[in-house]
C-alpha positions in Angstrom: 0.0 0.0 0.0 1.1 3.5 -0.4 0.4 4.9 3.5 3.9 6.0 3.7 3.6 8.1 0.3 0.1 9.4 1.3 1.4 10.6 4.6 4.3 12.4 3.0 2.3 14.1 0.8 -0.5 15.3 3.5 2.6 16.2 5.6 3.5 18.5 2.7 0.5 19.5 1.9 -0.4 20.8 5.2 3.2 22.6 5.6 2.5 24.9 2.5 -1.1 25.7 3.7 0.4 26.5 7.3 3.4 28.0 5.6 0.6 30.2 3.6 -1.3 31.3 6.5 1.2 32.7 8.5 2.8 34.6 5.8 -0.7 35.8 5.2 -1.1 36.7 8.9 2.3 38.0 9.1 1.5 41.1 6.1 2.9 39.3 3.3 1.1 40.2 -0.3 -0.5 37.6 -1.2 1.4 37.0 -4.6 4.4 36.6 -3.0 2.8 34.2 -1.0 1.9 32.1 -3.9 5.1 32.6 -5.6 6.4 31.0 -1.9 3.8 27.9 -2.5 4.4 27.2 -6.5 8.0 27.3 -5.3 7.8 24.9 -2.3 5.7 22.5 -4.2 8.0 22.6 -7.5 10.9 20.9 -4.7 8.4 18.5 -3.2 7.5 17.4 -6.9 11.1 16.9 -8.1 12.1 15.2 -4.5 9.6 12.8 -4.9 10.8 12.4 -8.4 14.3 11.5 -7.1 12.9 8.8 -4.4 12.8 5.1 -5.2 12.3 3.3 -7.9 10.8 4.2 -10.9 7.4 4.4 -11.3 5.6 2.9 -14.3 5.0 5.0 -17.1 1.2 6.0 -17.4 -0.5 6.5 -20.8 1.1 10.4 -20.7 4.3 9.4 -20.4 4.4 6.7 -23.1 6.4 7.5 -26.2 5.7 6.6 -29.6 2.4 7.5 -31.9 -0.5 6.9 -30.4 -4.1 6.4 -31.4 -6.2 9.6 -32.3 -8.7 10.6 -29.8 -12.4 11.1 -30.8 -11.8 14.9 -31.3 -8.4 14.9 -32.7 -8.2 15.4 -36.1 -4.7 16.1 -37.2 -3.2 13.6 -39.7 -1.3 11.2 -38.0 2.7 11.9 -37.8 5.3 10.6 -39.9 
């Protein structure tokens, strides 16, 4: 199961929201404050990135041509 994962990520989570709020309370603008959060979470997303093994790739990941959606209408790639 992924417990460990899921608690790292609420852990994270909840330290930007905190992070946010007191920055808020202290006076800060708030776009600084959300240049603070895009910032702390771009880390967290490449440190999780770094940890383990590699994940599977999912259907966005996966190179190579792939099948035309319902709405796409481009000719395919050569």
């Amino acid at each position: 199961m992924h417990f460990p994962r899921r608690r790292t990520d609420l852990a994270a989570f909840l330290a930007v929201l905190v992070t946010g709020v007191v920055l808020i309370l202290c006076g800060v603008r708030a776009e600084t404050v959300s240049t603070v959060a895009i910032g702390l979470s771009t880390l967290y997303a490449a440190w999780q990135r770094q940890e383990g093994t590699p994940r599977a790739p999912d259907a966005r990941d996966a190179s190579g041509p792939r099948p035309p959606d319902s709405g796409d209408r481009r000719p395919p790639e050569r």
